[in-house]
C-alpha positions as CSV (number, residue, x, y, z in Angstrom):
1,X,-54.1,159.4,230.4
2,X,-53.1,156.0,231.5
3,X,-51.8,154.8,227.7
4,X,-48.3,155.9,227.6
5,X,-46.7,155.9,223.4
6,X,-43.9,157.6,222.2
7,X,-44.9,160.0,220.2
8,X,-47.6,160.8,222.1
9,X,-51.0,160.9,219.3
10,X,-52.6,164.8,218.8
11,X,-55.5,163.3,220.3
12,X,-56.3,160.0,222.4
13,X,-59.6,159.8,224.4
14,X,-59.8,156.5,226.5
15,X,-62.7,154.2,226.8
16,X,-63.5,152.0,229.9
17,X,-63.6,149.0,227.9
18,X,-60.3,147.4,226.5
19,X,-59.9,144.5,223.9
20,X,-58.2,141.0,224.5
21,X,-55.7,140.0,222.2
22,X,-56.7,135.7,222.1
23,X,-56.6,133.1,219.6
24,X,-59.8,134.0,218.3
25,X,-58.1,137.4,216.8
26,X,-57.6,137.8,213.3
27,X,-55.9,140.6,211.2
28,X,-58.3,141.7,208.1
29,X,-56.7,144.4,205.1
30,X,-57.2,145.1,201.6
31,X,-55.5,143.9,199.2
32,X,-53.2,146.9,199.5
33,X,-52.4,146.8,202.9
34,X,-51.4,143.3,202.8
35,X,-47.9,144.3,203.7
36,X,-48.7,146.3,206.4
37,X,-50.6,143.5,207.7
38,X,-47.6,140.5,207.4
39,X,-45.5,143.0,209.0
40,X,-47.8,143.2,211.9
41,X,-48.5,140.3,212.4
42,X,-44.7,139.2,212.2
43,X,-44.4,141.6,214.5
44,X,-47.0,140.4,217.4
45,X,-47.1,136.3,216.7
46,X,-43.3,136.0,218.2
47,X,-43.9,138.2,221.6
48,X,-47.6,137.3,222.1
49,X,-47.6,133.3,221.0
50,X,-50.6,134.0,219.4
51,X,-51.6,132.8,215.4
52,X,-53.3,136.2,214.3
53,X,-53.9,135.0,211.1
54,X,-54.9,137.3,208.4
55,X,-58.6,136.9,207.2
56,X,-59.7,137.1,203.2
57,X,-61.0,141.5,202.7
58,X,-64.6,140.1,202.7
59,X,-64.0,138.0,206.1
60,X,-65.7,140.4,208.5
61,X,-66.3,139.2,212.0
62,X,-65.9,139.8,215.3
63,X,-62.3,139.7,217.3
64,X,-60.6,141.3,214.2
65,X,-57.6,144.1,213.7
66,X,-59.2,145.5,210.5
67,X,-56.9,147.7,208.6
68,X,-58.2,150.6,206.1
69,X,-57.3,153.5,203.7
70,X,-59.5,156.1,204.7
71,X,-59.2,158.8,201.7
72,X,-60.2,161.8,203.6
73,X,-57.3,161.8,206.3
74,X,-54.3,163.3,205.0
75,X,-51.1,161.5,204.2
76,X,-49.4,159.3,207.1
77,X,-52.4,159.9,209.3
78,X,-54.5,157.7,210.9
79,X,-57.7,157.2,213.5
80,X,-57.1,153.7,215.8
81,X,-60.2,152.9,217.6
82,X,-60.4,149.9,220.5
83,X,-63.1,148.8,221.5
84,X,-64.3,145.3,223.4
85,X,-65.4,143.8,219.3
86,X,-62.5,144.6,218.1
87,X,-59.5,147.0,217.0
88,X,-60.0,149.5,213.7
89,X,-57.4,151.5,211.9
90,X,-57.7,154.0,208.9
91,X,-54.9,155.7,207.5
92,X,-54.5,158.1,204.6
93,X,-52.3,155.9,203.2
94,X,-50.4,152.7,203.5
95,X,-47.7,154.8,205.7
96,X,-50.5,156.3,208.2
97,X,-51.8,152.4,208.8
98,X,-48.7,151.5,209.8
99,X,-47.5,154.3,212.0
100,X,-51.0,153.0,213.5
101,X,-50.1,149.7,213.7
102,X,-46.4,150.8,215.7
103,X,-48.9,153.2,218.3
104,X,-50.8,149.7,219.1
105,X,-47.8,148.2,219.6
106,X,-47.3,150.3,222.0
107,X,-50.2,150.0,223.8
108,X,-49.6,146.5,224.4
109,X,-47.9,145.4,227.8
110,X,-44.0,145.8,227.2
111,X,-43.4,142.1,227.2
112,X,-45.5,142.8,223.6
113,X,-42.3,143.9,222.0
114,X,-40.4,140.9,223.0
115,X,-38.6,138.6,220.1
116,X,-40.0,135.8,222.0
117,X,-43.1,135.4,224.0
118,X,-42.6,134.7,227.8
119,X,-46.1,134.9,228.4
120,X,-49.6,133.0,226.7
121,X,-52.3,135.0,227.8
122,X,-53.0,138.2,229.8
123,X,-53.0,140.6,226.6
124,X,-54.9,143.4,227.2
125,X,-55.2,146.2,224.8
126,X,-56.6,149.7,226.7
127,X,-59.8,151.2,225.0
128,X,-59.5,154.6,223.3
129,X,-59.9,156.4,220.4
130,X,-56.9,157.8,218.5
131,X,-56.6,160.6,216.1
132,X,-53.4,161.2,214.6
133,X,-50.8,162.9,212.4
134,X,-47.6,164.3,211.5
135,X,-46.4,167.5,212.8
136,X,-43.3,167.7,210.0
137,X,-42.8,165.4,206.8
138,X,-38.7,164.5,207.0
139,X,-38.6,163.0,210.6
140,X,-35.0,161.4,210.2
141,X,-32.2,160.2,211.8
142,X,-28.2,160.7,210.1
143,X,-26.2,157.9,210.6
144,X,-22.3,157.9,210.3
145,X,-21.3,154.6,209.2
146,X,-17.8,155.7,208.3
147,X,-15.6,156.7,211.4
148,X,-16.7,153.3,213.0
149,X,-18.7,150.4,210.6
150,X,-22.0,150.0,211.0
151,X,-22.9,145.6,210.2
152,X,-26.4,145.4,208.4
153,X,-28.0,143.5,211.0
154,X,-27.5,146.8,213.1
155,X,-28.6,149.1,210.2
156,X,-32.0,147.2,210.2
157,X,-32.0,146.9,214.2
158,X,-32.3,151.0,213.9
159,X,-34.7,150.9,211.0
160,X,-37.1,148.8,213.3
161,X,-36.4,151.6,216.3
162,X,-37.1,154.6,213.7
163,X,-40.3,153.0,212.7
164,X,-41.9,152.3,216.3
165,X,-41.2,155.6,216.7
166,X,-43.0,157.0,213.7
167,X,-39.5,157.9,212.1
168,X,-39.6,158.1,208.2
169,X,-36.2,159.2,207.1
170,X,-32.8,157.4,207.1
171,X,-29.8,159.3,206.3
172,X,-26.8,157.0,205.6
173,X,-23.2,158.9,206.2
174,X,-21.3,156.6,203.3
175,X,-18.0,158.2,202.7
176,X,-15.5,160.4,204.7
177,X,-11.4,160.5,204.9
178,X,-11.8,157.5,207.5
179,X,-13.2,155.4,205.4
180,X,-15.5,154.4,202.0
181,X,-18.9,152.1,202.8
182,X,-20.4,151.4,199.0
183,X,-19.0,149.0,196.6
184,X,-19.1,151.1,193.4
185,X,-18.7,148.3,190.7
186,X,-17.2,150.8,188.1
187,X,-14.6,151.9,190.6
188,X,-13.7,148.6,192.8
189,X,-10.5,149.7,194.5
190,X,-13.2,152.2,196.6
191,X,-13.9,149.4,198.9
192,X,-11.0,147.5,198.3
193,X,-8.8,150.2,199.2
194,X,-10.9,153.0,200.7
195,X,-13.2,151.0,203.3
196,X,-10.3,150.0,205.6
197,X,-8.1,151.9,207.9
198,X,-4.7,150.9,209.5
199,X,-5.4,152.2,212.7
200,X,-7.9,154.6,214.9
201,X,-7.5,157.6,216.8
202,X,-7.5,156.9,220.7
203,X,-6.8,159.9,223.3
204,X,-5.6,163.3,222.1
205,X,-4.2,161.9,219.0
206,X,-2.4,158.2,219.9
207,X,-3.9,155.1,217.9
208,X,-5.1,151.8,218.7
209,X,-3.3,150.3,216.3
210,X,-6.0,148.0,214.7
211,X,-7.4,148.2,211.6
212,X,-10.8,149.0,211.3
213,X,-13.4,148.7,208.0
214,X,-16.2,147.0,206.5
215,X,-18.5,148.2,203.6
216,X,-21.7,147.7,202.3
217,X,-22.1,145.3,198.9
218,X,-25.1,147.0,196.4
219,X,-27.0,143.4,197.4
220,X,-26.6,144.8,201.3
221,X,-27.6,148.3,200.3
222,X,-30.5,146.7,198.6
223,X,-31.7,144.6,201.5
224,X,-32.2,148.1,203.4
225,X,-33.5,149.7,201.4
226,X,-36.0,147.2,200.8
227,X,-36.2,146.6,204.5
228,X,-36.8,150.2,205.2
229,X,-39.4,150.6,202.2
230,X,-41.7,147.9,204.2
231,X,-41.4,150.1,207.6
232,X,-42.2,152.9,204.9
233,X,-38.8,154.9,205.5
234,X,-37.1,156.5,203.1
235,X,-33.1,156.1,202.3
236,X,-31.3,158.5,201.9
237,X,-27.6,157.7,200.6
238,X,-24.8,160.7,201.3
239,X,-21.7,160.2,199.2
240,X,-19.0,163.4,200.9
241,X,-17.9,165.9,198.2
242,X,-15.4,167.8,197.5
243,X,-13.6,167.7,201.2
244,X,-14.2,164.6,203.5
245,X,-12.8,162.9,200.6
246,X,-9.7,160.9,201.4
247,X,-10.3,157.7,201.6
248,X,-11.8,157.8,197.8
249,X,-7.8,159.4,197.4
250,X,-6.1,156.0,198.7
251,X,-7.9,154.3,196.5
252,X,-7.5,156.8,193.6
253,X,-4.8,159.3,193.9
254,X,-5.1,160.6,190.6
255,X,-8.1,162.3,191.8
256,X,-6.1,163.9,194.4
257,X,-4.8,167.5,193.9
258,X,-1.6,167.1,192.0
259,X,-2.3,163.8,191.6
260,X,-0.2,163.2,195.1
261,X,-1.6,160.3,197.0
262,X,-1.9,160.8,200.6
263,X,-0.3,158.2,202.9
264,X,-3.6,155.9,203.2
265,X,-7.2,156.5,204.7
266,X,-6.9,158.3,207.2
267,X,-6.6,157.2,211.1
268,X,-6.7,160.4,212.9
269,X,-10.7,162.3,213.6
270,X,-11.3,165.8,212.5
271,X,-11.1,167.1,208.4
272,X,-8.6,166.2,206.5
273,X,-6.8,168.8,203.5
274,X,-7.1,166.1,201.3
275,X,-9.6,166.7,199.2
276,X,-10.8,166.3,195.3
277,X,-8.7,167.9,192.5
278,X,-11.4,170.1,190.1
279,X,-10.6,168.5,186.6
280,X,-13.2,166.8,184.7
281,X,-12.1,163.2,185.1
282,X,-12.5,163.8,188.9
283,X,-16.1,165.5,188.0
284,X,-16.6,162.8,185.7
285,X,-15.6,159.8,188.2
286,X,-17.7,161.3,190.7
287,X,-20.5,161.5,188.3
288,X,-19.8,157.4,187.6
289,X,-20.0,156.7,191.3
290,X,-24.0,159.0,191.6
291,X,-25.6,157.1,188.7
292,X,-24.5,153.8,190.8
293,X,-25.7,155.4,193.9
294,X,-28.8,156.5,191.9
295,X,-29.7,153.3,190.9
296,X,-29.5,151.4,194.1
297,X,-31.3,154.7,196.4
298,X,-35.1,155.7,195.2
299,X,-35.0,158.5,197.4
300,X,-35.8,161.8,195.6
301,X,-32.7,163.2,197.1
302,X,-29.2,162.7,196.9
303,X,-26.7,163.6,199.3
304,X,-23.4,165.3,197.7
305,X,-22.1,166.4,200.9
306,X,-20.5,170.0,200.2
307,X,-19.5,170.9,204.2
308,X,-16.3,171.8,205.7
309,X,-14.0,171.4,202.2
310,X,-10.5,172.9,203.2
311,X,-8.9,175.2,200.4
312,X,-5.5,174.6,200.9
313,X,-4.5,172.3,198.8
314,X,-6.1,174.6,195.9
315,X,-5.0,177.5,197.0
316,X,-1.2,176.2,196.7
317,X,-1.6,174.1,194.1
318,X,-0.2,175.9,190.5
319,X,-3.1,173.8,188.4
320,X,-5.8,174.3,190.6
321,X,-5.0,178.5,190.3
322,X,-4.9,177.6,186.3
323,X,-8.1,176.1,186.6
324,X,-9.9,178.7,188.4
325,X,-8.8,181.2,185.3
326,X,-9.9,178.8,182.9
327,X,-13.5,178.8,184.5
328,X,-13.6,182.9,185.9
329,X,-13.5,182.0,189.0
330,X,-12.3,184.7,192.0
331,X,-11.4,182.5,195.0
332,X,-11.8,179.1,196.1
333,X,-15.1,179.5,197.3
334,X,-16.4,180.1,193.9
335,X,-14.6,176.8,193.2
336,X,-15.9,174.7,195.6
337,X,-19.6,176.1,194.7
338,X,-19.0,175.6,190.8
339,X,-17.5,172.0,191.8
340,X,-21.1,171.5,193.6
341,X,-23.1,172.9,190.8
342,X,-21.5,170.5,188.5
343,X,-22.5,167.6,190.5
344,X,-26.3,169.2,191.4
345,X,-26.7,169.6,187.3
346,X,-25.6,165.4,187.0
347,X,-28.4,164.5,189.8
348,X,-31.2,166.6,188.5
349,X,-30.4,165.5,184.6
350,X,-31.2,161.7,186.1
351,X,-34.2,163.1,187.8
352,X,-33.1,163.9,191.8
353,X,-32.5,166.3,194.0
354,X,-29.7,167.3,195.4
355,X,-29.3,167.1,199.6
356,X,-26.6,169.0,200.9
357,X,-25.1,170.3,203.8
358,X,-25.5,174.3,204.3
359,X,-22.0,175.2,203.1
360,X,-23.6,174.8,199.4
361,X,-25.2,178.0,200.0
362,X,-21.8,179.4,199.6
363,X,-19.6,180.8,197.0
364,X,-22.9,181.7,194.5
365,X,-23.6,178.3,193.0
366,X,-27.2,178.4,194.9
367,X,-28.7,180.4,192.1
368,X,-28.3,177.5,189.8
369,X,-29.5,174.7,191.6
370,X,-32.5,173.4,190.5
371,X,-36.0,173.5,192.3
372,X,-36.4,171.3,195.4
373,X,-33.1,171.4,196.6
374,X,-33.0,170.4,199.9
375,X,-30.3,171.7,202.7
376,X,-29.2,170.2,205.7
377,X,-28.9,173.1,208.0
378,X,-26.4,172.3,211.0
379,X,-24.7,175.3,211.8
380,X,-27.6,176.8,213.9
381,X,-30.6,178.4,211.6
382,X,-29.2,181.1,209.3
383,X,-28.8,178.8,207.0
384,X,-32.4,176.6,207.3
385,X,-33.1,181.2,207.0
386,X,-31.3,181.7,203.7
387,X,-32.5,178.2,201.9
388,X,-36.7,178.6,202.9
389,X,-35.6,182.1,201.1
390,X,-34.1,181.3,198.7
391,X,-36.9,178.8,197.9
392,X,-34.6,175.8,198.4
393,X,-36.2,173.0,201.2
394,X,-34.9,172.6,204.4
395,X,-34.3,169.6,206.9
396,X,-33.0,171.5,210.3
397,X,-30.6,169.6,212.1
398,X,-28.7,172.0,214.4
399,X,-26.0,170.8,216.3
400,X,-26.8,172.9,220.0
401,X,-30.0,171.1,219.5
402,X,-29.9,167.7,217.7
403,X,-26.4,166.5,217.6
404,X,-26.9,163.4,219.6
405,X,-23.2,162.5,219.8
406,X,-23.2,165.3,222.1
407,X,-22.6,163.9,226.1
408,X,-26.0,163.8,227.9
409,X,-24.9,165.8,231.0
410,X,-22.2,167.6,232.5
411,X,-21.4,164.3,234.9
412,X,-17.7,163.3,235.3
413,X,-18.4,159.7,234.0
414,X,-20.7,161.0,231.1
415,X,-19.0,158.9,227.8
416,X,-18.3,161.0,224.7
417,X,-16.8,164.3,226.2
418,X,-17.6,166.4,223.0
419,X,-19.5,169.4,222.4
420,X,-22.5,170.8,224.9
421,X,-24.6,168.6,227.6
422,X,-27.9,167.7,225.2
423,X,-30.5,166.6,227.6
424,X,-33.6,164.8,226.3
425,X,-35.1,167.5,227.2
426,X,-33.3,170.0,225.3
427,X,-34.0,168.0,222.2
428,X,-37.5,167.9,223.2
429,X,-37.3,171.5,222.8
430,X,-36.0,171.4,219.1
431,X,-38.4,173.5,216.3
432,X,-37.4,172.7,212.9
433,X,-38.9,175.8,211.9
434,X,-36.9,179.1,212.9
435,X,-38.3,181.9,213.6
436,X,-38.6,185.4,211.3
437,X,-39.8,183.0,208.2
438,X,-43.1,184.0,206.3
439,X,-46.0,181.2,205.9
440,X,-44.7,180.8,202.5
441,X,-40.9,180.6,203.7
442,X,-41.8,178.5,206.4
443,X,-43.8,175.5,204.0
444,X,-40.5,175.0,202.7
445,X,-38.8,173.6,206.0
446,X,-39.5,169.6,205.5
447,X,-38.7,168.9,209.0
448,X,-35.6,168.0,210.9
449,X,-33.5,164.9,211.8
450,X,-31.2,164.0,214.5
451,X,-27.2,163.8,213.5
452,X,-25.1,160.3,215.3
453,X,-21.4,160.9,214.4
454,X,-19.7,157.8,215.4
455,X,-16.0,158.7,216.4
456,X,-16.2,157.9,219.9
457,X,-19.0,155.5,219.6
458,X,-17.8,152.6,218.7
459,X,-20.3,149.5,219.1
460,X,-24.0,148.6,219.0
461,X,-24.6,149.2,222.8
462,X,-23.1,152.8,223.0
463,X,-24.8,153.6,220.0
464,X,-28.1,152.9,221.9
465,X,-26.6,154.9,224.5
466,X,-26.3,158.0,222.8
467,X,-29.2,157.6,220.6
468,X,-32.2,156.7,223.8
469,X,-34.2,157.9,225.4
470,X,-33.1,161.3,223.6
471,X,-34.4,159.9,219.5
472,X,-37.8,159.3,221.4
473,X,-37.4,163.4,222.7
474,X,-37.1,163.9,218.9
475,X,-39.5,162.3,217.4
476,X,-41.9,163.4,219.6
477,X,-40.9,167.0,218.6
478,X,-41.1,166.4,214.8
479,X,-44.6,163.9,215.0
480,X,-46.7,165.6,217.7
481,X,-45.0,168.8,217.1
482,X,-46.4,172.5,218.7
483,X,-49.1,170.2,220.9
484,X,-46.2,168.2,223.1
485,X,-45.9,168.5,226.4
486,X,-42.1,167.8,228.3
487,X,-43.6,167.3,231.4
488,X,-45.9,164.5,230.2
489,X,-43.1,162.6,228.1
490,X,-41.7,162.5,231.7
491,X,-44.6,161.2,233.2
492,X,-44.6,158.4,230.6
493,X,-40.7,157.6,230.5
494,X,-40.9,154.7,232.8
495,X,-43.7,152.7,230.6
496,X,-41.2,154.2,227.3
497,X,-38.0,152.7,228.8
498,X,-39.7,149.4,229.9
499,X,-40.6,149.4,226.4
500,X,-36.6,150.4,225.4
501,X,-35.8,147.0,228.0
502,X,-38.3,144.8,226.4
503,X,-36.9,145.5,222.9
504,X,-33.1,144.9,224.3
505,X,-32.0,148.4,224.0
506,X,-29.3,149.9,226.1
507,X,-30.6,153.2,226.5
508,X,-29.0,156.0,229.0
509,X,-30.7,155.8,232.5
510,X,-32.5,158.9,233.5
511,X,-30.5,158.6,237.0
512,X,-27.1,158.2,234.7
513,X,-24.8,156.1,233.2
514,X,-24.5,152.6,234.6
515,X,-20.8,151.5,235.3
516,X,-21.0,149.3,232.5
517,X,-22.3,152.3,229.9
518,X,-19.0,154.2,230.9
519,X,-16.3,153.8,228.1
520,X,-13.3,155.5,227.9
521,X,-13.9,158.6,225.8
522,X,-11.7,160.4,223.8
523,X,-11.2,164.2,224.7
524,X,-13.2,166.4,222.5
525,X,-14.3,169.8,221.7
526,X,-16.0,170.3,225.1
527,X,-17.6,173.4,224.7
528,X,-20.2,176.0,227.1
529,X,-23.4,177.1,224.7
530,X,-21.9,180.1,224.7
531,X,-18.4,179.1,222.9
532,X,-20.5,176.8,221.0
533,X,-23.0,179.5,219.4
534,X,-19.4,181.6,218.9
535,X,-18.6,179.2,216.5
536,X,-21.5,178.4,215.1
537,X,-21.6,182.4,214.2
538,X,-18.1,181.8,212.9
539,X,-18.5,179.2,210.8
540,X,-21.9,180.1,209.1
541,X,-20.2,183.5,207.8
542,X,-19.1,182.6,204.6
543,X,-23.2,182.3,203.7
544,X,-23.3,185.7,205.1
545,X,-20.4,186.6,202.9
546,X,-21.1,184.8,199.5
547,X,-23.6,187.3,199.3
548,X,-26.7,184.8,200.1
549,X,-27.8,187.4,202.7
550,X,-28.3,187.3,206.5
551,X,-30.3,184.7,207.9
């Protein structure tokens, strides 16, 4: 197969005949696929230099892109067929013509992808007939926009990268002790407080000294959404609960255990003990900060957070003991898990789901949460195991598999020295699905997403870094899915990363880093698989004993 896209289509059959993209071409849609059609055509006029101009639904003629719903193919599928007369795509829905519309991109010559054409003529689209679908229905990508700011522009940079690659989920990290991203209009001192830190971790533990912040306004957070909605990509907002909570505690100590504010947000990487007191104004502020959340996101779900909550400052605090009699609670993790529930109960009254890390599994809350509950499993697959069993959805996201601020190799000038070498091709590998689950068990996995924690990636290039060509390893896993090939994904990286070039994106070399992609990194858990799937077993067995069951 000479045509080359990322992800590669369930079927492609080549004809001998191509089209020629001129200024005779025209792009014709229905009424409802008029957006998909601007976008397009947005998308090809700058690179190509070439009008495309839509033509009224009844304009049929030669030299056309005609775009169509074709009821029969399932949702986000589509058939693209290019032939010499012209270029024809049918989609099960508005999402399936445009995932079409990002394959023909990609079919283009690389200079197609260009903000600005360098070239008139010469534009040569390769005959063949596409049939296509998803593999998995969350295809996502997390993005931490706490432990280094994330600007807008470079938000929607990423949503245009998720969508070429047939991505369809965002996951926005808001909140964490470094720092708070969302204006919250009920609670301003959140941003004004909470969204800027003194200083940064550099090293083993020195600081840079300079501050460091930024946050989002709800116009900004609408913008992307809005942004992503066109590219058909969902949202979805994460606001960190009840641990990973203190830069909301700058801003609001009362909230804090005791009511003790800790000494700002916090400058150093890792997990804080600062975390959320359990009385009902902190329940009830929280609850004040989701229905703002709620109205700006239209995602179903809901991120609360729920992962790596230290106990100490409950267990030694005389109230929070009080507390835990007052509700019949045995131990802290019963509290974190009734703190959880509470929360889970506000989202569903307003009509979401919750999204949580798998540490909500714990402490026995679970059996309360309402239906379509979806976890975040990151701690290997017992707990992706314990939710499809429980009959909670699942989005997989592993960290020995998908954590893509993992380094890229075991090289001595490989940036980011944290955690295991994650080759392309070891994400390539990734199954959202584990094994041991019935049919039924199994329908309840949604899919998976990549996870880009951003302490020792600190700008817009390095993020590219980490993120390419390994997001394109991923989404071919989670689109093509049990039909992709690693060996031919090789054979097609060249055409892929001219593709990366042409679209300005400073992607990691197969060869290895450049000298200009080395940064200094900051020491990290560098860890063999083996240490790494010790801790993994370590850390998952409070599912194991909360009674949820082995995975």
């Amino acid at each position: 197969m000479t045509i080359a896209p990322v992800p590669a289509p369930r079927s492609a059959v080549e004809r001998s005949e191509a089209f020629v993209l001129d200024g005779r071409t025209s792009v014709r849609a229905s009424a409802e696929l008029r957006r998909v059609a601007e976008l397009l055509r947005e998308q090809l006029t700058p690179s190509t230099g070439l009008a495309l101009p839509l033509a009224a639904p009844d304009d049929e003629g030669d030299n056309q892109i005609v775009l169509a719903i074709d009821g029969s193919l399932d949702p986000e599928a589509y058939r693209l067929r290019v032939a010499p007369d012209g270029i024809v795509i049918a989609g099960g829905d508005a999402a399936g013509v445009h995932h079409a519309t990002q394959t023909l991109r990609q079919l283009l010559p690389p200079e197609g992808l260009r903000s600005a054409a360098i070239r008139r003529d010469g534009w040569i689209v390769p005959g063949v007939d596409i049939v296509d679908g998803p593999a998995h229905r969350w295809r996502g990508l997390m993005l931490d926009t706490v432990r280094h700011f994330i600007p807008v522009r470079e938000v929607l940079r990423i949503i245009d990268l998720l969508s070429l690659h047939h991505m369809n989920v965002l996951h926005l990290h808001l909140t964490d002790d470094q720092g708070w991203r969302l204006q919250i209009l009920r609670h301003p001192r959140l941003t004004e407080v909470g969204s800027w830190r003194l200083s940064t971790q550099v090293g083993r533990g020195e600081e840079d000294g300079r501050p460091h912040g930024g946050y989002y306004t709800q116009d900004d957070i609408r913008e992307i959404v809005a942004y992503a909605a066109d590219r058909h990509i969902t949202v979805v907002p994460e606001i960190e609960s009840p641990g990973h909570a203190r830069a909301a505690l700058a801003a609001y100590p009362e909230l804090a255990v005791g009511g003790v504010a800790p000494d700002g947000v916090w400058t150093q990487w890792g997990i804080s003990e600062d975390v959320f007191s359990v009385e009902e104004s902190t329940i009830a502020f929280l609850c004040d900060v989701l229905d703002e959340v709620i109205e700006l996101f239209p995602s179903a779900y809901i991120g609360i957070g729920g992962d790596e909550c230290p106990k100490t400052r409950w267990r030694d605090d005389a109230r929070t003991q009080e507390r835990m009699r007052e509700l019949g609670l045995d131990d802290e993790d019963q509290l974190q898990a009734w703190f959880v529930g509470r929360l889970e109960q506000h989202v569903r009254a307003r009509g979401r789901r919750i999204f949580g890390w798998d540490e909500i599994l714990e402490g026995g809350a679970a059996a309360d949460f309402g239906a379509g509950t979806a976890v975040a499993s990151w701690r290997g697959d017992v707990g992706a195991r314990v939710a499809a069993r429980r009959g909670f959805d699942v989005v997989a996201c592993p960290a020995d598999r998908v954590y893509l601020d993992y380094r890229q190799s075991e090289r001595a000038d490989e940036p980011v020295p944290v955690g295991i070498p994650l080759t392309w091709r070891d994400v390539y590998a990734f199954e959202p699905v584990p094994s041991g689950l019935t049919a039924d068990e199994a329908r309840h996995v949604l899919g998976g997403q990549g996870n880009l924690w951003l302490e020792h990636i600190d700008t817009p290039q390095r993020v590219d870094y980490m993120l390419f060509p390994r997001l394109g390893a991923l989404a071919e896993a989670l689109w093509t899915g049990a039909g992709r090939d690693a060996d031919d994904f090789s054979r097609r990286m060249p055409e892929y990363l001219r593709r990366l070039e042409a679209l300005g994106v400073d992607y990691r070399p197969e060869a290895g880093p450049h000298p200009w992609q080395t940064w200094p990194g900051v020491p990290g858990s560098v860890r063999t698989r083996a240490e790494l799937d010790e801790h993994l077993a370590r850390i998952t067995a409070g599912i194991v004993e909360s009674g949820v069951g082995q995975g």
